[in-house]
N, CA and C of each residue as an Amber inpcrd file, in Angstrom:
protein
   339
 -12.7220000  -5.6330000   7.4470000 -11.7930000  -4.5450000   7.2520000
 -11.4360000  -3.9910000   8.6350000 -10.1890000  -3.8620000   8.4400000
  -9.8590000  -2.8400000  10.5660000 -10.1770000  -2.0380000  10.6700000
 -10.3250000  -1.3660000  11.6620000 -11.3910000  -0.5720000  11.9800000
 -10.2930000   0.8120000  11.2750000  -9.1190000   0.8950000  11.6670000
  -8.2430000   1.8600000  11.4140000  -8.3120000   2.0640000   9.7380000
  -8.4290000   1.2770000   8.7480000  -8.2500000   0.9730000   7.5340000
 -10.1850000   1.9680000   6.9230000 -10.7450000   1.3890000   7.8420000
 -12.5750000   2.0870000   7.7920000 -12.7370000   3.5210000   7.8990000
 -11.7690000   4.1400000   8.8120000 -11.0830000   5.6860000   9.5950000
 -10.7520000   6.3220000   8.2480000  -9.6950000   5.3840000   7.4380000
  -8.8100000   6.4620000   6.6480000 -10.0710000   6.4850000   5.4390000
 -10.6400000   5.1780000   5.4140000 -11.5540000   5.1610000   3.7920000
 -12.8520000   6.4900000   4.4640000 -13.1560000   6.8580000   5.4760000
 -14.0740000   7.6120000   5.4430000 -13.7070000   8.9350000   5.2260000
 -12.5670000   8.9580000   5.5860000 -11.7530000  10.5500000   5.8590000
 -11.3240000  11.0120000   4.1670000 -11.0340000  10.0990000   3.1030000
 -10.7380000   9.9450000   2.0150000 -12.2680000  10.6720000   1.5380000
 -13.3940000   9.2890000   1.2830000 -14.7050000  10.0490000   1.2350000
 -15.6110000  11.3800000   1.4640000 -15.0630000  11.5070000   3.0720000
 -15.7170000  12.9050000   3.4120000 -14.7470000  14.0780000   2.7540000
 -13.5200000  14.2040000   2.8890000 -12.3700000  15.1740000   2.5480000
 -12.2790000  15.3720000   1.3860000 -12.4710000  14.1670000   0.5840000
 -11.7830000  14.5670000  -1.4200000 -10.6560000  14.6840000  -1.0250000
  -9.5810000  13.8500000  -0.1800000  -8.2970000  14.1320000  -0.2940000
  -7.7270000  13.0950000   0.3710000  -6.4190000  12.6410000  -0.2400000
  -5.5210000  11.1720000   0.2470000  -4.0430000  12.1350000   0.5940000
  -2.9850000  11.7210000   1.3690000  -2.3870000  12.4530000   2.0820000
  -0.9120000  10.9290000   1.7010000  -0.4400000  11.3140000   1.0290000
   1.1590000   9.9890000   0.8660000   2.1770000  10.2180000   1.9100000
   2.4430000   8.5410000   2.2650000   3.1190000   9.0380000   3.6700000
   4.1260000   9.9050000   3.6600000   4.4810000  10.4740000   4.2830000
   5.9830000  11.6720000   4.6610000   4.9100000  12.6460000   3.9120000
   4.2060000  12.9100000   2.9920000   3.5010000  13.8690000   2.6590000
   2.9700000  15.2320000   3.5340000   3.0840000  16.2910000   3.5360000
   2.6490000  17.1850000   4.7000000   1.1390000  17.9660000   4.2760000
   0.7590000  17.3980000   2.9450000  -0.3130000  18.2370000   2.1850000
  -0.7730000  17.2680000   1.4020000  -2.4770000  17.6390000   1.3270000
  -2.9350000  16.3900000   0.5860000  -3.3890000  16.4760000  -0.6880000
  -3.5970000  15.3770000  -1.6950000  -4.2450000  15.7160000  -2.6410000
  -5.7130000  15.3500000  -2.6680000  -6.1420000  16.4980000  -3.7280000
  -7.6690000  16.4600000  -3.5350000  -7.7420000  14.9570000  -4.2900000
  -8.3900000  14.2550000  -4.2160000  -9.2220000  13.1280000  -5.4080000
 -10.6870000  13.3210000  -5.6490000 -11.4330000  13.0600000  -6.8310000
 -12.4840000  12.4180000  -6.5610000 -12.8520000  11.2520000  -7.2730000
 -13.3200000   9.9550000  -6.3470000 -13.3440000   8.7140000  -6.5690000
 -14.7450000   8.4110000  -6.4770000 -15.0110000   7.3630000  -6.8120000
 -16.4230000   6.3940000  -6.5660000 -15.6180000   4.9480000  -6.4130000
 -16.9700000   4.3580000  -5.4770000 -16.2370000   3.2590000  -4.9630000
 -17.4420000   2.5830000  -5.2920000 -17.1690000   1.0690000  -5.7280000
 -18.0310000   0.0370000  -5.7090000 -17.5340000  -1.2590000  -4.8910000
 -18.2980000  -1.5750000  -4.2260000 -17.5970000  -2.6040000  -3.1330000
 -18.7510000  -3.6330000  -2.8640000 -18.1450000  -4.8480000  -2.6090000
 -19.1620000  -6.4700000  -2.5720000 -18.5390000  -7.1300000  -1.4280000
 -19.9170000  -7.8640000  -0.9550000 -19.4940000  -8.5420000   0.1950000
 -20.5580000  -9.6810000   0.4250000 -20.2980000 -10.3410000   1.0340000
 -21.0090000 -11.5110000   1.5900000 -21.4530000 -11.5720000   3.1230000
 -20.5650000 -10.5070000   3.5980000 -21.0930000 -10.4190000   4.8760000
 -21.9510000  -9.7600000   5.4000000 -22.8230000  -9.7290000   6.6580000
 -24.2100000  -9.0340000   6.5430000 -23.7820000  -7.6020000   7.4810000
 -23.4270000  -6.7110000   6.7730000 -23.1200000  -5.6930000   7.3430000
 -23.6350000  -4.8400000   8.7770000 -25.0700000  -5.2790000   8.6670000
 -26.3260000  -4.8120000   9.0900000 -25.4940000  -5.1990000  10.9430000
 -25.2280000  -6.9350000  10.8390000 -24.6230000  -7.6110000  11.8930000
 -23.2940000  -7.1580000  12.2020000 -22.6330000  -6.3620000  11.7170000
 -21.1400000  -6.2980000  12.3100000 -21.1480000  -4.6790000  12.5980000
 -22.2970000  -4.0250000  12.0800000 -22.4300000  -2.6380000  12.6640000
 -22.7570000  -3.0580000  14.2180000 -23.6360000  -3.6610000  14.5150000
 -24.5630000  -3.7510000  15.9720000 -23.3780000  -4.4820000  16.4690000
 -22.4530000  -5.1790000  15.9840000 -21.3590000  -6.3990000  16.8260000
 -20.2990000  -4.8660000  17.1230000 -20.4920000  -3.4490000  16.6920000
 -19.4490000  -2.7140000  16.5440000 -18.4130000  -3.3740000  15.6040000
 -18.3980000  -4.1100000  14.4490000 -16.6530000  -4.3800000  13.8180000
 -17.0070000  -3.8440000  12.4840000 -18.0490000  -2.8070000  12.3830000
 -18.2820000  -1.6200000  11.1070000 -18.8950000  -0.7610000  11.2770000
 -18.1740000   0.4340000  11.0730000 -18.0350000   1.9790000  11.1040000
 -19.5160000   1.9820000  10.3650000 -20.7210000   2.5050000  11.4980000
 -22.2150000   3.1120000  10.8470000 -21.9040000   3.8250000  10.0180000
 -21.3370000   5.3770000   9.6990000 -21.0380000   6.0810000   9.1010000
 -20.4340000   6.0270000   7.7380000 -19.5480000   4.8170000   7.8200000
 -18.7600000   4.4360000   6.2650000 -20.1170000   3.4110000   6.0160000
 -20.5010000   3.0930000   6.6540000 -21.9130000   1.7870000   5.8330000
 -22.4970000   3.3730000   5.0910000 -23.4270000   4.0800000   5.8540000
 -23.8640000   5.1480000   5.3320000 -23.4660000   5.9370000   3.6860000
 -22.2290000   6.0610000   4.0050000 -21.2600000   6.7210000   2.9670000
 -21.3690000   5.6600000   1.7560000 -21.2220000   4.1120000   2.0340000
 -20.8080000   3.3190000   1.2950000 -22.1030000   2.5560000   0.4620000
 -23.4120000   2.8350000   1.2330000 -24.2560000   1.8950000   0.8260000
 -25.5950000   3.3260000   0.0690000 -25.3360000   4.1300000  -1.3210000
 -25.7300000   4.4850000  -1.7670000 -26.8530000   4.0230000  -2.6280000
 -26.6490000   2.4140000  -3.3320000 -26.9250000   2.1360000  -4.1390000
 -26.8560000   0.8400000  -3.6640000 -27.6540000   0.1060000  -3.0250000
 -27.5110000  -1.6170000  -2.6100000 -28.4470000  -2.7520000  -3.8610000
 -27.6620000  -3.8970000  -3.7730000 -27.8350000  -4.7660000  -5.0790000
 -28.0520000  -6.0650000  -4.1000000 -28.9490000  -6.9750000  -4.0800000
 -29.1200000  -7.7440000  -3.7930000 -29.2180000  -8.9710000  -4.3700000
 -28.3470000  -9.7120000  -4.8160000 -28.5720000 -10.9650000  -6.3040000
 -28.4600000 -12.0440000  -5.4790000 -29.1680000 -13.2010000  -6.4130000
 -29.5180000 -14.2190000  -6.1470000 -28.0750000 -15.1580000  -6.3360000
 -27.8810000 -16.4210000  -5.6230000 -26.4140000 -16.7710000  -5.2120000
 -26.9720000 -17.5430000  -6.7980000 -24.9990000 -17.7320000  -7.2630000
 -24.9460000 -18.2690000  -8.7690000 -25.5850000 -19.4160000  -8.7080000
 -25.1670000 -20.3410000  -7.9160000 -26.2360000 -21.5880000  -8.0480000
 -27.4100000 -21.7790000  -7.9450000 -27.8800000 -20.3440000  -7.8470000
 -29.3380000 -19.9080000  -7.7910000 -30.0900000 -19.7300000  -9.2120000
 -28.9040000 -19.1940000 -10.0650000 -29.2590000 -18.6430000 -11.5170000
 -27.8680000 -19.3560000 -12.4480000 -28.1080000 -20.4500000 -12.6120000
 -27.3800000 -21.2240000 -13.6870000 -26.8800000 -20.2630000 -15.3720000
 -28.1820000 -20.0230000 -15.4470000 -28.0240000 -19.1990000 -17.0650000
 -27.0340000 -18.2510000 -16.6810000 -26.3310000 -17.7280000 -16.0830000
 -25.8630000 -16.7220000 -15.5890000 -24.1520000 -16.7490000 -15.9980000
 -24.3620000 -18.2350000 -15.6940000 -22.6270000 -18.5810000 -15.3180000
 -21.7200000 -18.9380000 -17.0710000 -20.7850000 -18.4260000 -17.1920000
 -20.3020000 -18.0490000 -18.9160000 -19.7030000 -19.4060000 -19.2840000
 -19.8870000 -20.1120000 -20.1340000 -19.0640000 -21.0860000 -20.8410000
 -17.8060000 -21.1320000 -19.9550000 -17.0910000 -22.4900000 -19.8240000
 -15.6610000 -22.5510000 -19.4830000 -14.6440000 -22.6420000 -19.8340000
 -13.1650000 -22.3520000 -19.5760000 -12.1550000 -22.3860000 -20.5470000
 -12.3380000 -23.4270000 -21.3270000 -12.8170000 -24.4350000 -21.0550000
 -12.1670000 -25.5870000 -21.9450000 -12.9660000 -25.3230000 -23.4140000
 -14.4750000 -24.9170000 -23.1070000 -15.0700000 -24.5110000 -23.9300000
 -14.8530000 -23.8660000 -25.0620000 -14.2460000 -22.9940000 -24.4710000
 -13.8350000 -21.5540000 -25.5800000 -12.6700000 -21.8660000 -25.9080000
 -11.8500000 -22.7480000 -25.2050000 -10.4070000 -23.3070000 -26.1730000
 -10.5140000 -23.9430000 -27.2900000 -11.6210000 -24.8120000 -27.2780000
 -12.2850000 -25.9450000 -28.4490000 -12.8310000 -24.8450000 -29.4540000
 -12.6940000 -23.8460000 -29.5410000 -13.4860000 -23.2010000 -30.9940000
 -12.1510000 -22.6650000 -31.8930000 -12.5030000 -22.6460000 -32.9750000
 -11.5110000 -22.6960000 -34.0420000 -10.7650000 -21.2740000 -33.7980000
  -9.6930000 -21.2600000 -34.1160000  -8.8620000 -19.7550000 -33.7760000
  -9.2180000 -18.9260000 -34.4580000  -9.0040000 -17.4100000 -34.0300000
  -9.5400000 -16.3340000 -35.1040000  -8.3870000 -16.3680000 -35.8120000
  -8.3500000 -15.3220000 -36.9560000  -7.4890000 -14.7290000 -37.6410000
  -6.8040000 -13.6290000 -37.1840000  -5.4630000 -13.5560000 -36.5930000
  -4.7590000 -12.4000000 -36.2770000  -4.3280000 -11.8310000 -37.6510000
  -4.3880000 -10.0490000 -37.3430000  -3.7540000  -9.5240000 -38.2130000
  -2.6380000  -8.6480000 -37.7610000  -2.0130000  -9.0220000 -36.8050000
  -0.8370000  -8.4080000 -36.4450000   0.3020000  -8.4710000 -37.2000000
   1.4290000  -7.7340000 -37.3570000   2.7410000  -7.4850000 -38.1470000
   3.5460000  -7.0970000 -36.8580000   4.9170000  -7.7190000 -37.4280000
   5.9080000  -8.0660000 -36.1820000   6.4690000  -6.5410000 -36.4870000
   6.9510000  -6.0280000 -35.4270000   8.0020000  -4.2490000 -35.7560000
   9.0320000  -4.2430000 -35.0510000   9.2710000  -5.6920000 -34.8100000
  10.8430000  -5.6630000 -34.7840000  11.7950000  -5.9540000 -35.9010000
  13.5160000  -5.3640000 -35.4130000  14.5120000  -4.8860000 -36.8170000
  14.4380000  -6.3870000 -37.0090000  14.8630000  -7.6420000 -36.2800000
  15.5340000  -8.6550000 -36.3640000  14.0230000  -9.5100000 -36.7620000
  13.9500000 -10.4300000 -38.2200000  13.0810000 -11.2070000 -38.8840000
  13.4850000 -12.5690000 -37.7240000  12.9400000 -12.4760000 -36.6830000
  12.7150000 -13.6260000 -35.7580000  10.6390000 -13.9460000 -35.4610000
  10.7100000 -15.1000000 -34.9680000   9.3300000 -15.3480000 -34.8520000
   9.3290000 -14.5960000 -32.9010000   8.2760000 -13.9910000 -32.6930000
   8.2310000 -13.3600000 -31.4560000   6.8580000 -13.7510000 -31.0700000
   6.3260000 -13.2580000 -29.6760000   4.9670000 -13.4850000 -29.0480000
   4.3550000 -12.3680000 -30.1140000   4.2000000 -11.3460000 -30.6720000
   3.4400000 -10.5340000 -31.6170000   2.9280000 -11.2030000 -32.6590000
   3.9140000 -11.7140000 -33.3990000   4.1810000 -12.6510000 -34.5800000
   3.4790000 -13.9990000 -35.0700000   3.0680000 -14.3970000 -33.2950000
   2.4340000 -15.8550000 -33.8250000   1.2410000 -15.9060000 -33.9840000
   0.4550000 -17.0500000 -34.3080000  -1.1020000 -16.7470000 -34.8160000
  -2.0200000 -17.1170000 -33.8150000  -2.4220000 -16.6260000 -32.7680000
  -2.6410000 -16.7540000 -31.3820000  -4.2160000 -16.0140000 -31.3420000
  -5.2320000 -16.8080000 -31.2850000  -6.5450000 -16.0890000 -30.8370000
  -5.7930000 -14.8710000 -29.7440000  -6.5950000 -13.7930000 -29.7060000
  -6.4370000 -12.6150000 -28.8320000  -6.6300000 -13.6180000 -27.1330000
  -6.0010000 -12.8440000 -26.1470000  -6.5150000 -13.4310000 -24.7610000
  -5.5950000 -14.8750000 -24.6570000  -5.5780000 -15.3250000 -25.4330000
  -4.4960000 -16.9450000 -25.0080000  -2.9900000 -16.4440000 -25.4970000
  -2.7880000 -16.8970000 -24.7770000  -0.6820000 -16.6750000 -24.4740000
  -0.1970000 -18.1470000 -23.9920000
């Protein structure tokens, strides 16, 4: 992340407030952030290319998991999988004026289009 981009996310954090450009006044927010990475943060603080302070701010709650090919059971069936099972039953009704067949209309497991 640039370092300038690290500036505004801390100022956001510490303030409760985001500022839209041409804006002269800010609004308050309050957010929570959850954020993932692969990179070892620990190393790009000491390299200087991450703001100590936003690590601080950012690393409330650290999760350490084992890489997927580490934990097989983990990983969900694949499309092809879940295409091969028999379709559900839609109970949708079309609410358009004109008796045409539409994307509402057809008999489509939920999630496939």
């Amino acid at each position: 992340m640039p370092s300038a981009l690290q500036a505004k996310l801390l100022r956001v954090l510490q303030d409760h407030e985001v500022r839209a450009v041409g804006a002269t006044q800010g609004t308050p927010v309050d957010v929570r952030i959850i954020s993932a990475t692969h990179r070892d943060l620990d190393a790009q603080m000491k390299e200087g290319r991450f703001r100590e302070d936003l690590y601080y701010r950012l690393n409330v709650v650290s999760l350490d998991l084992p890489l997927l090919s580490e934990r097989r059971e983990d990983i969900v069936p694949s499309p092809r999988t879940i295409s091969r099972s028999p379709p559900r039953a839609t109970t949708r009704t079309c609410t358009r004026s004109l008796p045409r067949r539409c994307n509402c209309c057809s008999p489509r497991p939920a999630g496939q289009r």
